[in-house]
Structures are given as structure tokens and as C-alpha cells.
Backbone as XML, in Angstrom:
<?xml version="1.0"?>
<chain id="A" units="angstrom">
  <residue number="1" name="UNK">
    <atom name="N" x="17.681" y="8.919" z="0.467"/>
    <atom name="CA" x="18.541" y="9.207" z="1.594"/>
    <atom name="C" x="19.003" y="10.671" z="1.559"/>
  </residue>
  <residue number="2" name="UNK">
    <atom name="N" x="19.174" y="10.887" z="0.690"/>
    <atom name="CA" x="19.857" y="12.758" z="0.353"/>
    <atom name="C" x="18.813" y="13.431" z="0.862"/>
  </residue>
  <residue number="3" name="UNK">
    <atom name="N" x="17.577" y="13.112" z="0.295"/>
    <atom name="CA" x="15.930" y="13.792" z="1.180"/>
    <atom name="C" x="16.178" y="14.042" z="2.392"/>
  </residue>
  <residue number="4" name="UNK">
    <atom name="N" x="16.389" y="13.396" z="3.238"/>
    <atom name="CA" x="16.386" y="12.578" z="4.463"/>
    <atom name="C" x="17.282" y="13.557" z="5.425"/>
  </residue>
  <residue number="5" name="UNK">
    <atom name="N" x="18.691" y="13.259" z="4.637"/>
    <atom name="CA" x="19.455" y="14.159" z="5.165"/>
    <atom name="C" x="19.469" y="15.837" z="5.144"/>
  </residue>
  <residue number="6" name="UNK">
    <atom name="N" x="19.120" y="16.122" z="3.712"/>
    <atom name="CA" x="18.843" y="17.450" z="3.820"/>
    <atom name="C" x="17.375" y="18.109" z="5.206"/>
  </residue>
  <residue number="7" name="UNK">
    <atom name="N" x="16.610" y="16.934" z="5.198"/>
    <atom name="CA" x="15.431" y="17.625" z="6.042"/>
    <atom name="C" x="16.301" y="17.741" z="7.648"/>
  </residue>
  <residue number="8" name="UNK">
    <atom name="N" x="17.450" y="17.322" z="7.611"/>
    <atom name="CA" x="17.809" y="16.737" z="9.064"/>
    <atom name="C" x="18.984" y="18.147" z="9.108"/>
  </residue>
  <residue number="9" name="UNK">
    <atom name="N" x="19.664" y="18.512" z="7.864"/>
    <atom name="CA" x="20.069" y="19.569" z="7.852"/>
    <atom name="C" x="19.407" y="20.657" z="8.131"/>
  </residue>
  <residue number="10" name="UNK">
    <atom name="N" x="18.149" y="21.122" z="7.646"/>
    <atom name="CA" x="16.996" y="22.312" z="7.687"/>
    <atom name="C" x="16.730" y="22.662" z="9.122"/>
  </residue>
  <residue number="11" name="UNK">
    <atom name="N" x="16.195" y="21.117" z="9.562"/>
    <atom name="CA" x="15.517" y="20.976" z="11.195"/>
    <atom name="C" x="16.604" y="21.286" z="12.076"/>
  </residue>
  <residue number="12" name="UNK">
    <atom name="N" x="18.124" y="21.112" z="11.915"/>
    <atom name="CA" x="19.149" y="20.964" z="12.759"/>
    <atom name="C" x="18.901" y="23.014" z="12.591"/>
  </residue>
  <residue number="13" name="UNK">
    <atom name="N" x="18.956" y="23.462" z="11.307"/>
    <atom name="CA" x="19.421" y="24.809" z="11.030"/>
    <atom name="C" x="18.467" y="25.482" z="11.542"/>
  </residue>
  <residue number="14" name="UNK">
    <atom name="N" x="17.065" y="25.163" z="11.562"/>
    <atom name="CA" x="16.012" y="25.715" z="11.821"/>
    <atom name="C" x="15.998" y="25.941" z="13.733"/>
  </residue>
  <residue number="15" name="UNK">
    <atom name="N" x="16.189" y="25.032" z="14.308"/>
    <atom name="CA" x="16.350" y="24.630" z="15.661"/>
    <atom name="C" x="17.355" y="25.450" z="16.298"/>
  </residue>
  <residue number="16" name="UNK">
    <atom name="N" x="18.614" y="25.960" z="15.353"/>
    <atom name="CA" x="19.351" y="27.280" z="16.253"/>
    <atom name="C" x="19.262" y="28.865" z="15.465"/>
  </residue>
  <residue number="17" name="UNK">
    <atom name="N" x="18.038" y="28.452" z="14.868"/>
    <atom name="CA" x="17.830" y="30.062" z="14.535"/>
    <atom name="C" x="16.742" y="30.460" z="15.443"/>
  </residue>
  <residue number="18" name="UNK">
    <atom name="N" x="15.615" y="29.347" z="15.130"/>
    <atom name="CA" x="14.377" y="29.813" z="16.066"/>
    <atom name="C" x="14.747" y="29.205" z="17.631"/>
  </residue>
  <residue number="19" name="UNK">
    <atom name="N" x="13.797" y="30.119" z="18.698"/>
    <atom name="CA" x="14.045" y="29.782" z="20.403"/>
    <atom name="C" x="13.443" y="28.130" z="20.608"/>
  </residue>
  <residue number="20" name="UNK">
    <atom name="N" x="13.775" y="27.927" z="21.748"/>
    <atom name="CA" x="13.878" y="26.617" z="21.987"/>
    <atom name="C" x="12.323" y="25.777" z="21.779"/>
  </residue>
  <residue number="21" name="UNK">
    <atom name="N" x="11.204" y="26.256" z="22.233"/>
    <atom name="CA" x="10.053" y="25.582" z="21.566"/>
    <atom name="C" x="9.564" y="25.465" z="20.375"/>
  </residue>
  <residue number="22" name="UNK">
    <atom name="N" x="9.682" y="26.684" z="19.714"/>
    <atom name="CA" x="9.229" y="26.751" z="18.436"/>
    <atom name="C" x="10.420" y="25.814" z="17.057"/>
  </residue>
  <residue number="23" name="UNK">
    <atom name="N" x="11.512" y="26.175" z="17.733"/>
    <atom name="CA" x="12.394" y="25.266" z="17.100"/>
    <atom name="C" x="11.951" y="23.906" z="16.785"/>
  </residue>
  <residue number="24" name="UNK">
    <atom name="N" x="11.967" y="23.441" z="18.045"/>
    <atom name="CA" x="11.788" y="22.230" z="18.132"/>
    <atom name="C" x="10.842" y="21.474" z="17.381"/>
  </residue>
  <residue number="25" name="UNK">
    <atom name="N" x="9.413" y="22.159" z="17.362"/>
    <atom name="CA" x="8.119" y="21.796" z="16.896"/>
    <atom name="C" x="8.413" y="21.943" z="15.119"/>
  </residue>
  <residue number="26" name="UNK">
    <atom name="N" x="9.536" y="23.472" z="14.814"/>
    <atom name="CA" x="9.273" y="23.041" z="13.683"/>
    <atom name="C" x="10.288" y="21.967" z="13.079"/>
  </residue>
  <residue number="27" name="UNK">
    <atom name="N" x="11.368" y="21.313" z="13.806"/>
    <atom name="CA" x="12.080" y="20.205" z="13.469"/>
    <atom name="C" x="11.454" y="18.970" z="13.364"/>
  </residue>
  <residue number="28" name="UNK">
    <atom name="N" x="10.258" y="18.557" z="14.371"/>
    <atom name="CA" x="9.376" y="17.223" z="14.386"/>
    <atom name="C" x="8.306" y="17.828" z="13.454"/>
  </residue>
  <residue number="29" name="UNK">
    <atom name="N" x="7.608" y="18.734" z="13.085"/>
    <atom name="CA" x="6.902" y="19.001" z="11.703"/>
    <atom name="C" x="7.485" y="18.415" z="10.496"/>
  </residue>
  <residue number="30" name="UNK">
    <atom name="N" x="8.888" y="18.624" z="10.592"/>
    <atom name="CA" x="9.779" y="18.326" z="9.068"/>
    <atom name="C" x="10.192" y="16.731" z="9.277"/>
  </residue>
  <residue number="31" name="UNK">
    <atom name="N" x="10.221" y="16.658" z="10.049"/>
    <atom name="CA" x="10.661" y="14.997" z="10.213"/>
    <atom name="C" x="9.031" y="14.227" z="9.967"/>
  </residue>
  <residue number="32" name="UNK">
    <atom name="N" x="8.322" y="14.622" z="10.227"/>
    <atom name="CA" x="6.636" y="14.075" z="10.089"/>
    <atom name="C" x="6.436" y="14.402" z="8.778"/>
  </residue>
  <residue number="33" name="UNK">
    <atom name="N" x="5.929" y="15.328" z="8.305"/>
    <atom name="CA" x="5.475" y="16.293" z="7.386"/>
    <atom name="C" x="6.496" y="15.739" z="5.880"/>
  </residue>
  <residue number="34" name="UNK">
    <atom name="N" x="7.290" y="15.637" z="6.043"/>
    <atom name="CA" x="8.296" y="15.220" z="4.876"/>
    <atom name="C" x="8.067" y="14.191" z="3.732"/>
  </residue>
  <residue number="35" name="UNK">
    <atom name="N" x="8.785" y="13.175" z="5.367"/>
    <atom name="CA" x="7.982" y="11.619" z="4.457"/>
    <atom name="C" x="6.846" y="11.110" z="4.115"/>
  </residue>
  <residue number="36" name="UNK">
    <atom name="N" x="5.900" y="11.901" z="4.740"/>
    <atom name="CA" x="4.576" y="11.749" z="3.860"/>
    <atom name="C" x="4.221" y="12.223" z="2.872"/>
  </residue>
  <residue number="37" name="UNK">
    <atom name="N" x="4.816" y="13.760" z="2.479"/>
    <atom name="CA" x="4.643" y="14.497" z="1.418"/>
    <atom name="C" x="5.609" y="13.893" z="-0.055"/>
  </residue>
  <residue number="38" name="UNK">
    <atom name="N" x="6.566" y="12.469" z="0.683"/>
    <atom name="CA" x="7.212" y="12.047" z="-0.384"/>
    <atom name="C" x="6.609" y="10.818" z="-0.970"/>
  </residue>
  <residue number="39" name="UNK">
    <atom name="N" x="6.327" y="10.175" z="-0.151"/>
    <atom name="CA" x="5.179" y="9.173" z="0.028"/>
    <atom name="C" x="3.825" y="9.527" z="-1.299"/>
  </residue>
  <residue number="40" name="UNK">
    <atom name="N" x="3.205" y="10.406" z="-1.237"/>
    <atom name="CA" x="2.186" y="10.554" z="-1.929"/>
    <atom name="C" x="2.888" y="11.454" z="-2.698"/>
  </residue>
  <residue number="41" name="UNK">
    <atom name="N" x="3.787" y="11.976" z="-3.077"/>
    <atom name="CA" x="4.364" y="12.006" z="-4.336"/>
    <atom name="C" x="4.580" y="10.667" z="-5.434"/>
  </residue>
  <residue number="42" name="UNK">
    <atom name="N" x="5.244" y="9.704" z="-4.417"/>
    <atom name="CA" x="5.367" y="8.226" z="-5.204"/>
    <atom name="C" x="4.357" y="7.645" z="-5.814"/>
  </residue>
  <residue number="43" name="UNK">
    <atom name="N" x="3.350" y="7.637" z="-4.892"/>
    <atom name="CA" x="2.017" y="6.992" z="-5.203"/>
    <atom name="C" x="1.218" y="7.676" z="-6.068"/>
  </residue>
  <residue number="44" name="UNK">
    <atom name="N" x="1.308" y="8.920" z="-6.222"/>
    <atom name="CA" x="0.525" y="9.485" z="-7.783"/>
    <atom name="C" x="1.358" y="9.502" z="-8.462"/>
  </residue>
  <residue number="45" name="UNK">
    <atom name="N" x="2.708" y="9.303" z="-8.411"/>
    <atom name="CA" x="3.355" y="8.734" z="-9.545"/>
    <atom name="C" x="2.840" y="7.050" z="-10.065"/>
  </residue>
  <residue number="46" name="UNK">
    <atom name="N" x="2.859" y="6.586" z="-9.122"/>
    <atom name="CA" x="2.607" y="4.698" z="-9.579"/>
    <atom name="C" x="1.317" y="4.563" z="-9.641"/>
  </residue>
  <residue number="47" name="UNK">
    <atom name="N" x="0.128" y="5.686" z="-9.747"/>
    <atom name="CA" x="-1.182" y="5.557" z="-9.957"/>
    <atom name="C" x="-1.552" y="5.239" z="-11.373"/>
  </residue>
  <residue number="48" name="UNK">
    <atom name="N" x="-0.642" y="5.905" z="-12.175"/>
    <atom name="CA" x="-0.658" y="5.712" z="-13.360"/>
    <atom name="C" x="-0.597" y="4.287" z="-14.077"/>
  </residue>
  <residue number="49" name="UNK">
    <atom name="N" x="-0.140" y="3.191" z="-13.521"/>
    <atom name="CA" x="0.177" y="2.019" z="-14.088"/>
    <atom name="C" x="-1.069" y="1.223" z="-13.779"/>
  </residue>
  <residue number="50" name="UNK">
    <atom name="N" x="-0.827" y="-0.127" z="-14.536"/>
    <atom name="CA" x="-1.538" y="-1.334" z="-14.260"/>
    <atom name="C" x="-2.408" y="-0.971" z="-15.324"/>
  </residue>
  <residue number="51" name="UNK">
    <atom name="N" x="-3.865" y="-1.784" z="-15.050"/>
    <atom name="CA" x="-5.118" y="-2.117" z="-15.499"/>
    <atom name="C" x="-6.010" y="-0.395" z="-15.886"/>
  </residue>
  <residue number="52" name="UNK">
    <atom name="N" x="-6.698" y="-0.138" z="-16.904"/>
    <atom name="CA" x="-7.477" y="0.825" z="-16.285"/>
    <atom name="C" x="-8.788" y="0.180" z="-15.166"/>
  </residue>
  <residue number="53" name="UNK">
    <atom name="N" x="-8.878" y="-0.609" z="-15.633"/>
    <atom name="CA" x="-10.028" y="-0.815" z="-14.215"/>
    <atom name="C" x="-9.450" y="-1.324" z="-12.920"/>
  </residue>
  <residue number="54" name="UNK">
    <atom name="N" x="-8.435" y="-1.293" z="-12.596"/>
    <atom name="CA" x="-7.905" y="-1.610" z="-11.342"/>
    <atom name="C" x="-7.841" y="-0.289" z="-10.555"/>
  </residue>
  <residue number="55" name="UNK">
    <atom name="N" x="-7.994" y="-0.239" z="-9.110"/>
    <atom name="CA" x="-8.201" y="0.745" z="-8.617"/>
    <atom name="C" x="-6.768" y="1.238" z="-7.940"/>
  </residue>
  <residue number="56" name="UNK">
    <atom name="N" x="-5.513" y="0.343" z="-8.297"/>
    <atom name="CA" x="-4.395" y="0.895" z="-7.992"/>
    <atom name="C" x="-3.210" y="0.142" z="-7.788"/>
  </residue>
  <residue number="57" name="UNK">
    <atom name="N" x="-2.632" y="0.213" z="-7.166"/>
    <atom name="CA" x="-1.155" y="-0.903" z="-6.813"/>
    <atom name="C" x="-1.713" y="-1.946" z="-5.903"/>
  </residue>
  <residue number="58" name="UNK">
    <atom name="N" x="-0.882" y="-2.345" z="-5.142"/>
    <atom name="CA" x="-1.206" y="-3.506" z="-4.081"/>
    <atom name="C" x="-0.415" y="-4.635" z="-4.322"/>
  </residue>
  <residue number="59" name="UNK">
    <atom name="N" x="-0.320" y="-5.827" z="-3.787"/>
    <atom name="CA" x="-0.137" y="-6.914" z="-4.219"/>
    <atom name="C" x="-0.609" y="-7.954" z="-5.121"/>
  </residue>
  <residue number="60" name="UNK">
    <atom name="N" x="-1.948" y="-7.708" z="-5.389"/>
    <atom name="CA" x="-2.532" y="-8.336" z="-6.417"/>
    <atom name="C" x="-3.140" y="-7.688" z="-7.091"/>
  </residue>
  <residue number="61" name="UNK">
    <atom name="N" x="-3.251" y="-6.103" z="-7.165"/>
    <atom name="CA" x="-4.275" y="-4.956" z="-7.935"/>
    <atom name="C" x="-3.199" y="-5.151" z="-9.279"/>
  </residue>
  <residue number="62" name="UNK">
    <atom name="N" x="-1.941" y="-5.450" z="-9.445"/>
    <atom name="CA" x="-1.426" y="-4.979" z="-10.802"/>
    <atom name="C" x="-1.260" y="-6.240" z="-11.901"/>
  </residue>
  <residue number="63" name="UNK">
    <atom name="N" x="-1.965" y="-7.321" z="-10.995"/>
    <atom name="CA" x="-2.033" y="-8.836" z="-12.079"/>
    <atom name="C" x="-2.899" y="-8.300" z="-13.357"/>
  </residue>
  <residue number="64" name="UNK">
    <atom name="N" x="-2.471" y="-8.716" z="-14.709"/>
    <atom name="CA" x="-3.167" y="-8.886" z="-15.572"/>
    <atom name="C" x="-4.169" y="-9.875" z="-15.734"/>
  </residue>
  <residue number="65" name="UNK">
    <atom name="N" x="-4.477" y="-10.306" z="-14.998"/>
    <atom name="CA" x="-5.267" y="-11.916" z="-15.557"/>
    <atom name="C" x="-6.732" y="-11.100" z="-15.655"/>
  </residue>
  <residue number="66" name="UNK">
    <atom name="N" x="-7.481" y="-11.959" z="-16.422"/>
    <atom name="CA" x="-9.113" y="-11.557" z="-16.332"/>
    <atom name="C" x="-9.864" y="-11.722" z="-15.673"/>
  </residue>
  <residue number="67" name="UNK">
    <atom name="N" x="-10.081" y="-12.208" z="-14.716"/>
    <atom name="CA" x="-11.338" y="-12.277" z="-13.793"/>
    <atom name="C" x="-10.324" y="-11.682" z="-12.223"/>
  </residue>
  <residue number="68" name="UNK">
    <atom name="N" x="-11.262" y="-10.834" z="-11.908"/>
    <atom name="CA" x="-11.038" y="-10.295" z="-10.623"/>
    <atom name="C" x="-11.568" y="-11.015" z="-9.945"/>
  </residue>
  <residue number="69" name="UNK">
    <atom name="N" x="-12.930" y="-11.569" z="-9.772"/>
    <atom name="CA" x="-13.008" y="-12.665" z="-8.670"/>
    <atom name="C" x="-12.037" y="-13.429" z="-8.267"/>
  </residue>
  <residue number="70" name="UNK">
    <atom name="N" x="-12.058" y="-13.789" z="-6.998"/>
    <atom name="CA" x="-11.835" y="-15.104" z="-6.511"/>
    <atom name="C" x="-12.338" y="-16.078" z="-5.917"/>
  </residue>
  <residue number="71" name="UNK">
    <atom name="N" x="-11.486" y="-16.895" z="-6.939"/>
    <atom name="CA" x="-12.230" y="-18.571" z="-6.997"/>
    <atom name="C" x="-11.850" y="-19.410" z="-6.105"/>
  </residue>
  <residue number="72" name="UNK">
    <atom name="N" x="-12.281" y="-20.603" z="-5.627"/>
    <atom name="CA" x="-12.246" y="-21.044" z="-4.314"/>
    <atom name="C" x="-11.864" y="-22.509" z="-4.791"/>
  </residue>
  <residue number="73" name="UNK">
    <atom name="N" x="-10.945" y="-23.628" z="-4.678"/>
    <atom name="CA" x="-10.498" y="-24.580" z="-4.901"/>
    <atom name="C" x="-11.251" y="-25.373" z="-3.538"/>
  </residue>
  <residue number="74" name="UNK">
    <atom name="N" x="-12.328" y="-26.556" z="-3.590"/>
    <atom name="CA" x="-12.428" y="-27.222" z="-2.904"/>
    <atom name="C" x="-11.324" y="-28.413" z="-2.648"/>
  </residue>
  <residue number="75" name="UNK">
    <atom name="N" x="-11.016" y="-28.107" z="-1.351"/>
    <atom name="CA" x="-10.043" y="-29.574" z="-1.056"/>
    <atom name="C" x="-10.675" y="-30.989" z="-0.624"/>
  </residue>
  <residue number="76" name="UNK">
    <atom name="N" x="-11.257" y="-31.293" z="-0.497"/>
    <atom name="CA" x="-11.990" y="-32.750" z="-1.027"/>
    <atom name="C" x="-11.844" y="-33.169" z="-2.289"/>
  </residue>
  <residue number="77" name="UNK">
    <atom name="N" x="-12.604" y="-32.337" z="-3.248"/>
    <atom name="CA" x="-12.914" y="-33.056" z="-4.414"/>
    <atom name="C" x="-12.553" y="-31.822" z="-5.763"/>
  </residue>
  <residue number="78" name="UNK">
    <atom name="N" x="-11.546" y="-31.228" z="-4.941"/>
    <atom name="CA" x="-10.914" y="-30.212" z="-6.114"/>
    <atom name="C" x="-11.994" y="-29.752" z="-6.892"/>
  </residue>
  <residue number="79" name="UNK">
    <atom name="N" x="-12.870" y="-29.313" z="-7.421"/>
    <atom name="CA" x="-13.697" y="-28.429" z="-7.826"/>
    <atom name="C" x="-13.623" y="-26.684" z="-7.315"/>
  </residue>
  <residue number="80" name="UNK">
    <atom name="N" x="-13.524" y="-26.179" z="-8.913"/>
    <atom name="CA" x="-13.743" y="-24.569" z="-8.514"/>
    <atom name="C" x="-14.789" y="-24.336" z="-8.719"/>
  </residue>
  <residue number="81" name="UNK">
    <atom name="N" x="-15.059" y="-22.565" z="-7.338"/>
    <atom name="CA" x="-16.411" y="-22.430" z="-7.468"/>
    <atom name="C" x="-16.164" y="-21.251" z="-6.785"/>
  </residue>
  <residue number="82" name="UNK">
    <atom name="N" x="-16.929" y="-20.448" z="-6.426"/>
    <atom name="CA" x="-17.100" y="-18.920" z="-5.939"/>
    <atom name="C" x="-17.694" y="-19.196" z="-4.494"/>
  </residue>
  <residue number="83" name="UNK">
    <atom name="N" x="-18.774" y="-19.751" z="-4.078"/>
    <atom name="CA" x="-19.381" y="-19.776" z="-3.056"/>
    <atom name="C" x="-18.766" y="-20.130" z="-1.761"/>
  </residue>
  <residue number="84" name="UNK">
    <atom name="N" x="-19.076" y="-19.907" z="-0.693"/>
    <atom name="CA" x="-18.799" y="-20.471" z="0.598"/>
    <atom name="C" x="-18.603" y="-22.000" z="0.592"/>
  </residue>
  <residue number="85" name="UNK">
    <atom name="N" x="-19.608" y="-22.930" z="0.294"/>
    <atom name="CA" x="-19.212" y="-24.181" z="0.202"/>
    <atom name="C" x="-19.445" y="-24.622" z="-1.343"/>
  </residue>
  <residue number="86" name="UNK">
    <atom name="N" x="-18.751" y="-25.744" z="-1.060"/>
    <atom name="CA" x="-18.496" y="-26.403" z="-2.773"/>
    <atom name="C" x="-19.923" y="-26.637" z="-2.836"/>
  </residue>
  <residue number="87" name="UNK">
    <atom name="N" x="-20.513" y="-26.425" z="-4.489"/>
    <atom name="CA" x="-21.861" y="-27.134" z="-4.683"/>
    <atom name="C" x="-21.799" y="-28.469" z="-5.480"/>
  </residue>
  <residue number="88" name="UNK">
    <atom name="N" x="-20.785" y="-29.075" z="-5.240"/>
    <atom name="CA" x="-20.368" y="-30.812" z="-5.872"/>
    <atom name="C" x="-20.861" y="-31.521" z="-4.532"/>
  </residue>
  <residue number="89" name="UNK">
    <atom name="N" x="-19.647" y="-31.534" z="-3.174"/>
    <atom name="CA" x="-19.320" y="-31.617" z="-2.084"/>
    <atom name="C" x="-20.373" y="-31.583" z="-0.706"/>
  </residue>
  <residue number="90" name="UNK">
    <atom name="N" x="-20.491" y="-30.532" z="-0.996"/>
    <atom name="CA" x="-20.758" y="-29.540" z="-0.186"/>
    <atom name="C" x="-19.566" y="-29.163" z="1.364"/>
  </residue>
  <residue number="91" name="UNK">
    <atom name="N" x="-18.792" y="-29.374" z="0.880"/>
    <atom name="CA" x="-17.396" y="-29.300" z="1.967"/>
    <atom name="C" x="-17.307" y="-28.073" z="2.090"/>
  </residue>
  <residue number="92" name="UNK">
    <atom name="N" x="-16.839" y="-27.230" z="3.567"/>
    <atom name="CA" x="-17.006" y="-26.074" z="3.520"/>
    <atom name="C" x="-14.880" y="-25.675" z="3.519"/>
  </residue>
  <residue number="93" name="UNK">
    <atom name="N" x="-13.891" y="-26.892" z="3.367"/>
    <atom name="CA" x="-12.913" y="-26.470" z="3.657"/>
    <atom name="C" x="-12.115" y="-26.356" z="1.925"/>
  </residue>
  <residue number="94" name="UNK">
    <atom name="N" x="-11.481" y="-25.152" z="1.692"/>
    <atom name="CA" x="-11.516" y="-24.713" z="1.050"/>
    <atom name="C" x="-9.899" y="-23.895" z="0.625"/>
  </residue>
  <residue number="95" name="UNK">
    <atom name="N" x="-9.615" y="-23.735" z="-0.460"/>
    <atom name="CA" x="-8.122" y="-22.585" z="-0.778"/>
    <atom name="C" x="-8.573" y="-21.465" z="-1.790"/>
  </residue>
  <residue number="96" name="UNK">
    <atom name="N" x="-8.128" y="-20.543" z="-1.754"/>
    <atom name="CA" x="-8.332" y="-19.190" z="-2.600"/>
    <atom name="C" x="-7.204" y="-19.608" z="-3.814"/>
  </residue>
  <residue number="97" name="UNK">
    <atom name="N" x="-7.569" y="-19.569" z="-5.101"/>
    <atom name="CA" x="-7.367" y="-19.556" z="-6.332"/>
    <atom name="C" x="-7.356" y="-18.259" z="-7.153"/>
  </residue>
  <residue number="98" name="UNK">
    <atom name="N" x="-6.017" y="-17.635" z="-6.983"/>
    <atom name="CA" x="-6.406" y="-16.185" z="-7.869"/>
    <atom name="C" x="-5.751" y="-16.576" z="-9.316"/>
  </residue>
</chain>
């Protein structure tokens, strides 16, 4: 939030030094330009964590478990399996098992 406000301070300060277009453009530059540049500050900060073979954060990129596949729980006859349809079954209705 202090970020936030200071950029809103700059853009406010910037906006009555420079004339009225150029002001302006460079106040919506800093309001754009900001939070993204803080943004990918964060994220090569949190690149560092997890798995080395994981390719990054996410919702399920920072699980430890061992198999990255996902496995497929047939609902008929409960059997796991990888494929499109169960090869017990052959039922094609199915739940994701991570």
C-alpha cells in the first residue's frame, strides 16, 4: 500500500509540473507501469522455491508428491488409470486424482 501511494504521490506531482497532456500520460504510465514492475519483482522472488523440476508456483506446481501425472479415478468400478477410458470398465466417466 505505501508503493501505491507513493506512485499516486509522484503522478499527482508529476501532473502539475509537466503541461496538461504529457502530464497526464506520464501519471497513467506510473499507475500501469508500476504494478507490473512489482509483480515480476515478486515472482522472481517466489521462482526460487518448490521442486527443482517444477516449472514454478501455481496451485498445484508446489505439491511435493511424486508423480506429476494425473491419474484418473474411474467412477463405476473405482480403478486408477491414466487413459481416457478405464481399461477394467471401459467407462468413459471419470474424476482427476492428483
Amino acid at each position: 500500500m505505501i508503493f501505491l501511494f507513493a506512485s499516486l504521490a509522484v503522478s499527482i506531482g508529476l501532473q502539475m509540473v509537466l503541461p496538461f497532456p504529457y502530464g497526464l500520460g506520464a501519471a497513467l504510465a506510473i499507475f500501469i507501469a508500476f504494478p507490473l514492475l512489482l509483480r515480476r519483482r515478486y515472482m522472481n522472488r517466489m521462482r526460487g522455491y518448490g521442486d527443482s523440476e517444477s516449472s514454478g508456483g501455481g496451485f498445484f506446481g508446489m505439491n511435493s508428491g511424486g508423480s506429476s501425472a494425473v491419474r484418473y479415478v474411474c467412477l463405476v468400478c473405482n480403478h486408477k488409470h491414466k487413459g481416457g477410458s478405464c481399461p477394467r470398465c471401459g467407462s468413459k466417466m471419470q474424476r482427476a486424482d492428483f
